[in-house]
C-alpha positions in Angstrom: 0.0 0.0 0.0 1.6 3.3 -0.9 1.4 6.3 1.4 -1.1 8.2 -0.7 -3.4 4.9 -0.2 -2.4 4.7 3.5 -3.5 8.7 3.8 -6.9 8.5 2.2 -7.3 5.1 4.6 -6.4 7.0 7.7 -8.6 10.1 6.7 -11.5 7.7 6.5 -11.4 7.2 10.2 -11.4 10.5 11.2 -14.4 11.4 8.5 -16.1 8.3 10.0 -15.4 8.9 13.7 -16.8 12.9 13.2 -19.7 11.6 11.4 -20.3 8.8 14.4 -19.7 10.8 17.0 -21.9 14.1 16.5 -20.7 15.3 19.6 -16.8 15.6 18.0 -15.9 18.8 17.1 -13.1 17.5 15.2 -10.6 14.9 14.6 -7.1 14.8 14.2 -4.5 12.0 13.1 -0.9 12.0 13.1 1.5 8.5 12.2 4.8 8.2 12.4 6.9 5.5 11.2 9.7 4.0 9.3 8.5 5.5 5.8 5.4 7.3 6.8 4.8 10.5 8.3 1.3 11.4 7.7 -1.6 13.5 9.2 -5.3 13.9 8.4 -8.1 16.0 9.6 -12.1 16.2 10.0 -14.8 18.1 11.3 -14.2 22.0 12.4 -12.0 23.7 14.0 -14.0 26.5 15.6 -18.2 25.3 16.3 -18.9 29.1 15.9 -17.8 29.8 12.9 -17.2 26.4 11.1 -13.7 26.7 9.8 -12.6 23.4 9.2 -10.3 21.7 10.3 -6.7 20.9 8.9 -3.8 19.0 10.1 -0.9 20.3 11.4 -3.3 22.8 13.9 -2.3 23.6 17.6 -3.9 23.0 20.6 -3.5 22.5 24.3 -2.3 19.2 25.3 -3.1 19.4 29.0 -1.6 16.6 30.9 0.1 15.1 27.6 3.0 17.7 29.0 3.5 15.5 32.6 5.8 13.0 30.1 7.3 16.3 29.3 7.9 17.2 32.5 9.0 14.2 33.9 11.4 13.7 30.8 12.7 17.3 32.2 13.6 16.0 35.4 14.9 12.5 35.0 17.8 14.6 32.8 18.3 16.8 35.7 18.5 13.7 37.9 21.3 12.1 35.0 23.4 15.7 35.6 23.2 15.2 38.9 21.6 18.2 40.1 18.5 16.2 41.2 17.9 12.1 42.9 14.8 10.5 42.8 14.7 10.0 46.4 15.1 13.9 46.7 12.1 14.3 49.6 9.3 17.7 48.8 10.5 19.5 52.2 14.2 19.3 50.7 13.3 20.2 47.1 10.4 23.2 48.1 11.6 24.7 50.9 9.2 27.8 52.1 5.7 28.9 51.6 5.5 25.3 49.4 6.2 23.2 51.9 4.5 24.9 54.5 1.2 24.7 52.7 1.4 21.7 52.6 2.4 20.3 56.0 -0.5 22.4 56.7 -2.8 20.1 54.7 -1.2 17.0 56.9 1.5 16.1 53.9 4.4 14.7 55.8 6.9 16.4 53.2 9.8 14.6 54.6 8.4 11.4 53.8 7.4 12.2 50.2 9.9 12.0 47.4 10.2 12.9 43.5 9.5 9.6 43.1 6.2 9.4 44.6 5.4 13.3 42.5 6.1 11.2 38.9 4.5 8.2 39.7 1.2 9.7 41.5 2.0 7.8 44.7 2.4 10.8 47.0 -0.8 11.0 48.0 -1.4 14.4 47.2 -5.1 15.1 46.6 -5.7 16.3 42.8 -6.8 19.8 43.1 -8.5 18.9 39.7 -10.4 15.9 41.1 -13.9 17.0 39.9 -12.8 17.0 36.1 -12.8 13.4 36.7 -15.5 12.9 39.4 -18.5 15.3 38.7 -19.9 14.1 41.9 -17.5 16.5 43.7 -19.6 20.1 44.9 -17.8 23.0 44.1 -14.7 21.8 43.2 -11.9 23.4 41.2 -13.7 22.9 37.4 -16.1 25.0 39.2 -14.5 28.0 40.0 -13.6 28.0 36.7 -17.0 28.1 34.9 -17.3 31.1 37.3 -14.6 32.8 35.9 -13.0 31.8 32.8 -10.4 34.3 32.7 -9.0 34.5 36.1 -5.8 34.2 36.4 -4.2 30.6 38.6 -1.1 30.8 40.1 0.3 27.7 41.2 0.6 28.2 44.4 -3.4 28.5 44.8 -4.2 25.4 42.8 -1.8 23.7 45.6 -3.8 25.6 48.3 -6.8 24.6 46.6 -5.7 20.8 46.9 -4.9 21.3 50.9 -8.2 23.3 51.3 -10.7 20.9 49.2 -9.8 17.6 49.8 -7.3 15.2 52.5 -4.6 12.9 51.5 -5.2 10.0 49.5 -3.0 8.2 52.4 1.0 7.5 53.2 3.4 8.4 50.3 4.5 5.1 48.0 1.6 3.3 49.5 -1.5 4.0 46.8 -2.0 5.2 43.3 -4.1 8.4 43.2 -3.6 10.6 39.5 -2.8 13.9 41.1 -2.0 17.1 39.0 -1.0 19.0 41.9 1.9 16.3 42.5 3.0 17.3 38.6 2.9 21.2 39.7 5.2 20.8 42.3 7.2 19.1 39.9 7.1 21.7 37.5 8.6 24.5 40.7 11.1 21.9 41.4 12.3 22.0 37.7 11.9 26.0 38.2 14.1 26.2 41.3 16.5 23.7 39.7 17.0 25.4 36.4 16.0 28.9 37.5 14.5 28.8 34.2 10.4 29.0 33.6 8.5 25.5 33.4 8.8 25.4 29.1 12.1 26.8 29.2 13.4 24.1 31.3 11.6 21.3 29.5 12.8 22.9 26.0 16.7 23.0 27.2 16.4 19.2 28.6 14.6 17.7 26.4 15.5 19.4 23.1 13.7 20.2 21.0 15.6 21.6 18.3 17.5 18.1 18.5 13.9 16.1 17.9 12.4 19.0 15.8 10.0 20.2 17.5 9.0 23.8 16.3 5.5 24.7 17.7 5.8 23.6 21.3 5.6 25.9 23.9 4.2 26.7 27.6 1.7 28.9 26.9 1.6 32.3 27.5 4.7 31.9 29.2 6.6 31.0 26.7 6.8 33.5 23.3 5.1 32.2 20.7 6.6 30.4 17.8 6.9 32.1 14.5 4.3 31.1 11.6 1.8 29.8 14.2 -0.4 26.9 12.7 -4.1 27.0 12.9 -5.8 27.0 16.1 -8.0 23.9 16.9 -10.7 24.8 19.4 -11.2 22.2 22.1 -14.4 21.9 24.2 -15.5 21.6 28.0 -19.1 20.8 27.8 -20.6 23.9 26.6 -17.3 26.2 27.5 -14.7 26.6 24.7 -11.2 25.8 26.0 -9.8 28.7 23.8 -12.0 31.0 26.9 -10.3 30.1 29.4 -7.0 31.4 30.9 -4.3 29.0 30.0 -3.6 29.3 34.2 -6.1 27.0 34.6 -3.7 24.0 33.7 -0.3 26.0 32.9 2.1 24.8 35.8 2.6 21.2 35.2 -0.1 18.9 34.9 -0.4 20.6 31.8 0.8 23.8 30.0 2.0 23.2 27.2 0.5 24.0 23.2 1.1 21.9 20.9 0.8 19.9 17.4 0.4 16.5 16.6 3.6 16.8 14.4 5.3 17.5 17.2 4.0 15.0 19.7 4.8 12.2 17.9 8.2 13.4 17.6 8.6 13.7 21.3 7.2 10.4 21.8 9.3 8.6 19.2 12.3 10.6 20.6 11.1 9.7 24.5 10.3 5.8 23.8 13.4 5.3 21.2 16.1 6.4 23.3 16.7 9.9 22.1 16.1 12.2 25.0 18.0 10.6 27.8 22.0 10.2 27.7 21.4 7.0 29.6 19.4 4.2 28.7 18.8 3.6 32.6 16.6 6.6 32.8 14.1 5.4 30.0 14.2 2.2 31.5 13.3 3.8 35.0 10.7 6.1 33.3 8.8 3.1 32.1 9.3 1.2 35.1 5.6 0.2 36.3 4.1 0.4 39.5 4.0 -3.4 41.6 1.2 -4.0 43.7 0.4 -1.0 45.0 -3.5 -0.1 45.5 -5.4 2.2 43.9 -6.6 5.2 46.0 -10.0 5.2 47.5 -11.7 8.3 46.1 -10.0 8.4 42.7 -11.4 7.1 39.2 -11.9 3.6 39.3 -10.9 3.1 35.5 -7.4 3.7 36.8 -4.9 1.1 36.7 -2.0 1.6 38.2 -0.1 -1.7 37.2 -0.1 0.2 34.1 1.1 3.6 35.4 5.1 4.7 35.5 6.7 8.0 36.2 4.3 10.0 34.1 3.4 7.3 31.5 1.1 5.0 31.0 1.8 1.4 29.4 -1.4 -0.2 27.2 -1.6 -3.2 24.8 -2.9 -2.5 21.5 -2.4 -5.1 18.3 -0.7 -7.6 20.3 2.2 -4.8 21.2 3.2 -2.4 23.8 2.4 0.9 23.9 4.0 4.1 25.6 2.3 7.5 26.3 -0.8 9.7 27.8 -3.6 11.4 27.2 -4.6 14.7 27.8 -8.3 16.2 29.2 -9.2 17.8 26.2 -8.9 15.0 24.1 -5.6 14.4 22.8 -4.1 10.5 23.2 0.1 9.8 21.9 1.5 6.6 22.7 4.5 5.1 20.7 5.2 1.0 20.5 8.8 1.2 20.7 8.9 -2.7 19.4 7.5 -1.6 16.4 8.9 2.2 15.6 5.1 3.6 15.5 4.0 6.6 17.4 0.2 7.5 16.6 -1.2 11.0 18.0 -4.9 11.2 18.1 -7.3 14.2 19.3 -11.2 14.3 19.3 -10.7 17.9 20.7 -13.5 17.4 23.4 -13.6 16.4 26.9 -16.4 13.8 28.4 -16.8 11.8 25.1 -19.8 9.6 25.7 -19.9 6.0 27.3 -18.6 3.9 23.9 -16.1 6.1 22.8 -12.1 4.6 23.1 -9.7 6.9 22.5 -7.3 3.7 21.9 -9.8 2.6 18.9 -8.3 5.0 16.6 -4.5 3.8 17.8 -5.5 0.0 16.8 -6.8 0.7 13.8 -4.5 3.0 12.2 -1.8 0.4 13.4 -3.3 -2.0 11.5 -3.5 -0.5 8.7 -0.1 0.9 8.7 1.1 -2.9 9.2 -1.2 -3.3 5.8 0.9 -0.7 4.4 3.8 -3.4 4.9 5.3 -0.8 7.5 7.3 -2.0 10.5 
């Protein structure tokens, strides 16, 4: 199957999957493999005024930037300037730490290791994105005011105010962005750099070629800005609100498919770190440990590393994350095939599997007589 055959079979998921699912704005679909480097597009990019949507458009990853982050730091922890076993009242001394021992956090008993593997059992300050049944939780204040303006250190006070700990650091599972924003200040204190600065320096992305990645308004923009592909919140368009809301480490970063899948194939294929130990330690899964009462139960923490997630698809293993507002990336390093998907749209209904579109692109790609 040529490449031109293997495009027009990929756009005919995404056309299908906007025409099945009414409530996708749009669909995005990026491959990269040995031979094939391909993207398509359906559906709109804006509801309001239907521009439609083309590949190669930008959009807010949300917590596809915690592989980022942690990426960051396991290079600071090759240099030396960092060790996993680092404990949060070492690595945050000050008003950080306080906070938190204020919340009952024993911050000499939690590491960087618990932060990147969601073991510290730091409550999620985002908890009701995931659990609706929460009153008055952070998503919330947000639909109150779109445009205010988050600092980090109140979406960690908002954790200590609004919910307890999940329990003892390194003893349960519980997702927890506020654990990946106090990674993103450790990389801050480290580097003395910003959040995006510090992951762009690390990681490299001149070295991977990456060109539109960035923490938003942080960050300047890049030059020659691709389209924007709105992503939506129920009835709210993400586009509305402040980029504070999920700027500090659990998310933060804008981004294009392009470019994810060349992270991703970068991360997973050895190209980031200078020793192979640290990928190996990044993908090192969880062992028996619990997950957290309280937390979503679709969790699986035998599946969950140091800000990755491991899933079989086609009989092969699979690398990545997905972010809120719809974005999935996951790479089978086995087989050199990274596959970025977005559906641009939080709370897809009961049915929809992000991990469909993965399978069935890799299939076809194997069709295509590619690795």
């Amino acid at each position: 199957m040529a490449v031109t055959d293997l495009e027009a079979r990929l756009q005919s998921l995404v056309d299908r999957d906007v025409e099945a699912w009414s409530q996708m704005p749009g669909r995005l679909l990026h491959v990269l493999a040995p031979g094939v480097d391909v993207e398509v597009a359906a559906g709109v990019a804006d509801t309001t005024t239907g521009e439609p949507l083309v590949p190669g458009a930008r959009f807010r990853i949300a917590s596809v930037t915690k592989p980022f982050v942690a990426a960051a730091t396991l290079r600071l922890v090759e240099e030396g300037r960092l060790a996993l076993d680092d404990t949060v009242a070492s690595l945050l001394p000050g008003a950080d730490d306080e906070l938190l021992r204020s919340g009952g956090y024993d911050t000499h008993a939690i590491t960087l290791r618990h932060l990147l593997t969601h073991t510290s059992g730091i409550y999620d300050f985002a908890a009701d994105a995931y659990d609706r049944s929460i009153a008055d939780g952070f998503t919330a204040q947000v639909y109150r005011d779109l445009g205010r303006r988050w600092t980090r250190f109140e979406q960690i006070g908002f954790a200590v105010s609004h919910g307890k700990p999940y329990g003892p650091p390194g003893r349960q599972f519980g997702y927890s962005d506020t654990g990946a924003c106090l990674v993103g200040e450790v990389l801050e204190r480290v580097t003395g750099l910003t959040m995006g600065a510090a992951i762009r320096e690390l990681v490299g992305y001149e070295r991977l070629g990456l060109t539109h990645t960035w923490q938003e308004t942080v960050e300047p923009e890049p030059t020659g800005l691709p389209q924007l592909s709105h992503q939506y919140e129920g009835e709210y368009d993400v586009a509305d609100m402040d980029a504070s809301i999920d700027l500090y480490g659990g998310g933060g970063l804008m981004s294009t498919c392009r470019d994810l899948a060349r992270f991703f194939r970068g991360l997973l294929g050895g190209a980031v770190f200078r020793d192979p130990a640290s990928l190996a330690t990044m993908t090192t899964t969880l062992v028996d440990v619990p997950l957290a009462e309280g937390t979503p139960d679709d969790d699986d923490p035998s599946c969950a590393a140091m800000f990755l997630f491991r899933a079989e698809v086609g009989g092969e293993t699979w690398w990545g994350h997905d972010g809120f507002w719809g974005t999935t990336a996951y790479t089978c390093p086995a087989r050199d095939v990274t596959i970025v998907a977005g559906n641009q749209r939080s709370g897809m209904p009961k049915g929809f599997d992000r991990m469909t579109i993965v399978g069935e692109a890799f299939e076809l790609v194997s069709a295509a007589g590619g690795p």
